[in-house]
C-alpha positions as CSV (number, residue, x, y, z in Angstrom):
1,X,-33.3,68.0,11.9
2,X,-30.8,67.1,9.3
3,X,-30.2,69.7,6.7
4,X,-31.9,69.6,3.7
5,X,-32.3,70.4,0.3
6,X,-34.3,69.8,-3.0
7,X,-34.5,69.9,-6.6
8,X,-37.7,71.6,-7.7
9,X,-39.7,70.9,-11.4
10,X,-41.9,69.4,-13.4
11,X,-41.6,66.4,-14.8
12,X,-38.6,66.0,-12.1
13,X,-38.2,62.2,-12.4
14,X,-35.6,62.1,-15.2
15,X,-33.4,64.8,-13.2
16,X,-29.7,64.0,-12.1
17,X,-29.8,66.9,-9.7
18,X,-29.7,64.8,-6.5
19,X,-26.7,62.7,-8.0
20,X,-24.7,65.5,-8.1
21,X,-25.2,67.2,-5.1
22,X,-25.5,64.4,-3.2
23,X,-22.1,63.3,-4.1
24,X,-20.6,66.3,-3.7
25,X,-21.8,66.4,0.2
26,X,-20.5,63.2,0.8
27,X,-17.4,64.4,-0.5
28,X,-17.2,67.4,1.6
29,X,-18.6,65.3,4.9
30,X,-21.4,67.6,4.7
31,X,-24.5,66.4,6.3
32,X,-27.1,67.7,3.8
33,X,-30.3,65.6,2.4
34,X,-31.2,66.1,-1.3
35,X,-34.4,64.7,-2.8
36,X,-36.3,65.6,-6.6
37,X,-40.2,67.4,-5.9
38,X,-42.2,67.5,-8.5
39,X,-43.9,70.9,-8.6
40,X,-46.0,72.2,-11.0
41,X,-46.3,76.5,-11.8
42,X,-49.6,76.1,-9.8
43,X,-48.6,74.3,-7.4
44,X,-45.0,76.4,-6.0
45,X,-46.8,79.2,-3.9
46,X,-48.3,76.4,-2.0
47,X,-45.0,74.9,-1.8
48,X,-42.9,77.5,-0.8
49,X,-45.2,79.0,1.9
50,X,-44.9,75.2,3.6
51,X,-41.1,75.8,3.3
52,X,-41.1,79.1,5.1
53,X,-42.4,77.6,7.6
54,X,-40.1,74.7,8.2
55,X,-36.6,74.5,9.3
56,X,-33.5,73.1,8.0
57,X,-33.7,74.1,4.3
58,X,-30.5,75.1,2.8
59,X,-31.6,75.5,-0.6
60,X,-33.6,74.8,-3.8
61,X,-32.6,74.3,-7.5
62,X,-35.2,75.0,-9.8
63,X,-35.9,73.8,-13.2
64,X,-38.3,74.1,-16.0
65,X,-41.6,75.5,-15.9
66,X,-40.8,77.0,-12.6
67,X,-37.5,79.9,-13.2
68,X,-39.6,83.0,-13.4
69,X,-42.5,81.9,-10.8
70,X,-39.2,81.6,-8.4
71,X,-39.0,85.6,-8.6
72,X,-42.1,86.0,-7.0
73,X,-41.4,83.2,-4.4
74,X,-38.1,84.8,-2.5
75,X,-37.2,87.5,-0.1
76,X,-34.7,88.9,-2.3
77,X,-32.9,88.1,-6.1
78,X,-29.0,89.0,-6.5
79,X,-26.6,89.2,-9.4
80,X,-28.1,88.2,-13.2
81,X,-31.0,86.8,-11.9
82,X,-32.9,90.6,-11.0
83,X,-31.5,91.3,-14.5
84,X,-32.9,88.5,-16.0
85,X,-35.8,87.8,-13.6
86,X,-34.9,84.5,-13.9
87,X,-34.0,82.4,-10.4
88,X,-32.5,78.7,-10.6
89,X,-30.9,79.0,-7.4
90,X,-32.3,79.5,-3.8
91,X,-30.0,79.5,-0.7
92,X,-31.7,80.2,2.9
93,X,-29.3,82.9,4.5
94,X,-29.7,83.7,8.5
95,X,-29.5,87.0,9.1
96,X,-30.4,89.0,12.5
97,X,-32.0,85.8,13.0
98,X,-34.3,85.2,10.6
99,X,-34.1,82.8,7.5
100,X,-34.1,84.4,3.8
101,X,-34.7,83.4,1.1
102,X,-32.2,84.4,-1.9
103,X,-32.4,84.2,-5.9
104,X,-29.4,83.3,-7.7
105,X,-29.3,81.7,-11.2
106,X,-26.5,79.7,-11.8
107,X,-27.6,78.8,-15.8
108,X,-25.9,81.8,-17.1
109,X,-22.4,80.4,-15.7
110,X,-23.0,76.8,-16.5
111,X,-23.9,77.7,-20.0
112,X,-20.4,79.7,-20.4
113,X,-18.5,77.3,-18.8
114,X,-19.6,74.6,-20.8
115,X,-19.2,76.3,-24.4
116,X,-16.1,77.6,-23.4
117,X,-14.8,74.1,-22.5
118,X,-16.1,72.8,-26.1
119,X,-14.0,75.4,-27.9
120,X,-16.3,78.1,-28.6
121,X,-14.4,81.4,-29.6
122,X,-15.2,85.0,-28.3
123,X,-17.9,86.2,-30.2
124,X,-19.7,83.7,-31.5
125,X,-22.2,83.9,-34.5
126,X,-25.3,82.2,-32.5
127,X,-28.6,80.4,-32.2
128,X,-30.7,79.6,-29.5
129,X,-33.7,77.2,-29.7
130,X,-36.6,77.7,-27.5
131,X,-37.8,81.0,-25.8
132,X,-38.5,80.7,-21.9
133,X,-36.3,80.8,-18.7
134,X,-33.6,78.8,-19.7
135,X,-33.1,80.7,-22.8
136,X,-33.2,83.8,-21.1
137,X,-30.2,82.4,-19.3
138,X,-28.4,81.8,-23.2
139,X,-29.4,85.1,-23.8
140,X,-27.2,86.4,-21.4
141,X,-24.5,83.5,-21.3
142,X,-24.2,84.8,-25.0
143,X,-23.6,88.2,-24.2
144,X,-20.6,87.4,-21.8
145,X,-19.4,85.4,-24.4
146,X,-19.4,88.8,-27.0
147,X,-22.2,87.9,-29.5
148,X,-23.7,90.6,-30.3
149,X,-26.9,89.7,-31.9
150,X,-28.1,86.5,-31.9
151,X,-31.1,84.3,-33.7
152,X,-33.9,82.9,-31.3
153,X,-36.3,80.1,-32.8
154,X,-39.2,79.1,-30.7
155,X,-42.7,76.7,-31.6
156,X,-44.7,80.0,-30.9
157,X,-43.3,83.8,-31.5
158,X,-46.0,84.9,-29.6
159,X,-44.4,83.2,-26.4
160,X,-41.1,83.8,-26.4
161,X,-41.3,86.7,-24.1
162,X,-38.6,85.4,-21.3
163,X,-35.8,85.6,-24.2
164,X,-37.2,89.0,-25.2
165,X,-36.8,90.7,-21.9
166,X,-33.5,89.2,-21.2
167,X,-32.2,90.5,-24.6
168,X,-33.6,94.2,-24.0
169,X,-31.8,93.7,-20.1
170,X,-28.3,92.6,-21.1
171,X,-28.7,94.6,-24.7
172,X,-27.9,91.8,-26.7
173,X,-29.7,92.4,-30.3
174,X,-32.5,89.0,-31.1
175,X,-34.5,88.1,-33.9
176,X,-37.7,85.7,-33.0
177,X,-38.3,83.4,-35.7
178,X,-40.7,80.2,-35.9
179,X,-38.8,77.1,-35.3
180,X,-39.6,76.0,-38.9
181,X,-37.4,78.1,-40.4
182,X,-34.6,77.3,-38.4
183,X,-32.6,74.2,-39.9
184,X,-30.4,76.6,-42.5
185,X,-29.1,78.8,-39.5
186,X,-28.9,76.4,-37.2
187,X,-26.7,73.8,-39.1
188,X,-24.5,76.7,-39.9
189,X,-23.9,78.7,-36.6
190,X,-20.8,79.1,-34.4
191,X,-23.0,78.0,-31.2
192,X,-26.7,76.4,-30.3
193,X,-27.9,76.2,-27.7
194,X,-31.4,74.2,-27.5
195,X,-33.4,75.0,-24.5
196,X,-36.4,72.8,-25.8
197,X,-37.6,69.7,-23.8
198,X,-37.0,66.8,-24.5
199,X,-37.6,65.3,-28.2
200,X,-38.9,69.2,-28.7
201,X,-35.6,69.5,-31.6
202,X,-36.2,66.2,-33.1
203,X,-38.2,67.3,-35.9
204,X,-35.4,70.2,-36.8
205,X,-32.9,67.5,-36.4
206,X,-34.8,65.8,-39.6
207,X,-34.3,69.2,-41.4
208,X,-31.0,69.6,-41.2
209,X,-29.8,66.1,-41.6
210,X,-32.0,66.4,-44.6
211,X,-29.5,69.4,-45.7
212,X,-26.4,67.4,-46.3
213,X,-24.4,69.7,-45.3
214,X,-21.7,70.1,-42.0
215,X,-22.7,70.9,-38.7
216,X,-19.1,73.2,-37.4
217,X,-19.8,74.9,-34.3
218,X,-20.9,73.4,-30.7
219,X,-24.2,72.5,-29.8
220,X,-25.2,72.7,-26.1
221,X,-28.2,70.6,-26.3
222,X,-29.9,71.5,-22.1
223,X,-32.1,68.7,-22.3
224,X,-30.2,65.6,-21.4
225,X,-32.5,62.5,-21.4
226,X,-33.0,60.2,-22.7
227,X,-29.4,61.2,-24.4
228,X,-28.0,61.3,-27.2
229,X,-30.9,63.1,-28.5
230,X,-32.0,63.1,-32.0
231,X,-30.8,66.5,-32.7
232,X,-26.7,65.8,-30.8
233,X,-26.4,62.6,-32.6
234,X,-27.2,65.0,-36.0
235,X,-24.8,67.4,-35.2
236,X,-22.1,64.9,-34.0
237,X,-22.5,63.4,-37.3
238,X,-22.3,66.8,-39.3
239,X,-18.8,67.0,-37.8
240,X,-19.6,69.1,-35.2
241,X,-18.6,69.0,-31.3
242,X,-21.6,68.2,-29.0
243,X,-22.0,69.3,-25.3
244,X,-24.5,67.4,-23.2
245,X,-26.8,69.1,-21.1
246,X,-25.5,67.6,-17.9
247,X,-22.3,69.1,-18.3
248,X,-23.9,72.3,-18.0
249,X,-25.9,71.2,-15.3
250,X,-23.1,70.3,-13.7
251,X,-21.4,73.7,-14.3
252,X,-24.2,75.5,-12.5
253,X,-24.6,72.6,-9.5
254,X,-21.4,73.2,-8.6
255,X,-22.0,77.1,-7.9
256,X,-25.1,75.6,-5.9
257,X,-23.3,73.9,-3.8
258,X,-20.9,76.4,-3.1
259,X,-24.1,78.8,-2.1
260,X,-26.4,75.9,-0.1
261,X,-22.8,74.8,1.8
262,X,-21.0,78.4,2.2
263,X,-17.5,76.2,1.7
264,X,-16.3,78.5,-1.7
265,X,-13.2,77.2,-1.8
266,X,-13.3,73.9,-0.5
267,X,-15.6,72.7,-4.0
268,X,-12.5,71.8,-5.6
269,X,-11.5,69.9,-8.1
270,X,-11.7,67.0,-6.3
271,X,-15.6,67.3,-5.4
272,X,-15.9,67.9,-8.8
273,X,-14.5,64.8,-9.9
274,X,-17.0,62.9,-7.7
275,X,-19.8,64.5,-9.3
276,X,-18.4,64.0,-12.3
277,X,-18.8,60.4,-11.3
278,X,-21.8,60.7,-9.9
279,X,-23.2,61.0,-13.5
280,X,-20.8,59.4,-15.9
281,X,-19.3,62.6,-17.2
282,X,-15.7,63.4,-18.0
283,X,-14.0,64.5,-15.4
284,X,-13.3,68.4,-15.9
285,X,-11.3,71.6,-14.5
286,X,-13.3,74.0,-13.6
């Protein structure tokens, strides 16, 4: 049985997941299959008790609405993922054996690289939009980078708890404010970063082009199609520097592919650039 692994979400259609890592295999001579499931929070216990009982899986990526519901779906859950309880990352490790299933999240690292690589400075005055599992992970992304207290905006306050428990775990300080009184901040802050599906800033991105007034920082906008969305076009055009959301996807696939291939060091620059490819992004040092 070839090797195989998957991207797991829902909707899962739009992702670029399989282009990535599938390049990068191909690169690295790796015989490894990579296919999209669409999985819905209701549907992954199913899922994951039929993979336990198959062979041949090397890993999982997991996207939206699935990150926490991972947690509960794994053997074990390493690094800032137990802190977070937030898992976007599943590698199958043999040991005595028997297969296991690990947790890993990878956001947290995509989301600094990419900022970092756009210019932001240590210590960034900072906004996130939206409240679940990937903000969890820009929770703590921001607390590597040295913010220390940071403004969260979400459609309901009463549902951001993911970005809550990741602030009181890392100990970064948050205030949770309705997303309609966000456009001020926002417009003015070192560093967004919009965790909200697709077309879920394009009303905000009304508001603050309605401001008149310049966009500075960066804006990491995760959702990445259809691209550029409403709000990154608004901020390019406020002056300010715009990081699409498949350059931090390709930040964290590139620590997934170092865990579902166990080659660390041969993901080099050169794999990189064939990912790079893989989705029309610049190519970058990573």
């Amino acid at each position: 049985m070839i090797p195989r692994a998957a991207v797991l979400g829902h909707p899962i259609s739009h992702s670029k997941s399989p282009a990535l890592h599938l390049a990068a295999y191909a690169k690295l001579g790796a015989d490894i299959g990579y296919t999209a499931l669409d999985v819905t929070e209701q549907e992954l216990p199913a899922l994951m008790a039929r993979i336990r009982a198959e062979d041949g899986w090397r890993g999982l990526s997991v996207t939206m609405p699935l990150k926490t519901g991972m947690v509960a779906e794994v053997d074990e859950v390493r690094g800032v993922a137990l802190t977070l309880g937030v898992v976007n990352t599943v590698a199958f490790e043999e040991h005595l054996g028997a297969t296991r299933r690990i947790g890993y999240n990878t956001d947290v690292a995509g989301i600094v690289n990419a900022v970092v690589n756009a210019g932001v400075a240590a210590s960034p005055d900072a906004v996130i939009l939206g409240g679940g599992g990937t903000a969890a992970s820009a929770v703590a992304a921001l607390k590597d980078l040295g913010t220390r207290h940071a403004q969260v905006f979400v459609r309901d306050t009463a549902r951001a708890g993911d970005a809550r428990a990741a602030a009181a775990a890392v100990g970064l300080s948050i205030d949770v404010r309705p997303l309609s009184e966000a456009a001020a901040p926002t417009a003015h802050a070192d560093v967004v970063i919009s965790t909200l599906p697709p077309h879920g800033a394009d009303h905000l991105a009304q508001h603050i082009a309605a401001l008149g007034t310049r966009t500075p920082g960066v804006l990491l906008d995760v959702a990445y199609d259809p691209w550029p969305s409403r709000i990154a076009a608004v901020w390019q055009d406020g002056g300010g520097s715009v990081v699409p959301g498949l350059e931090m996807l390709l930040y964290q696939a590139v620590e997934q592919v170092r865990l579902f291939t166990g080659r660390g060091e041969d993901v080099n620059a050169a794999v990189i650039d064939v990912m790079c490819d893989a989705v029309g992004l610049p190519r970058r040092a990573i």
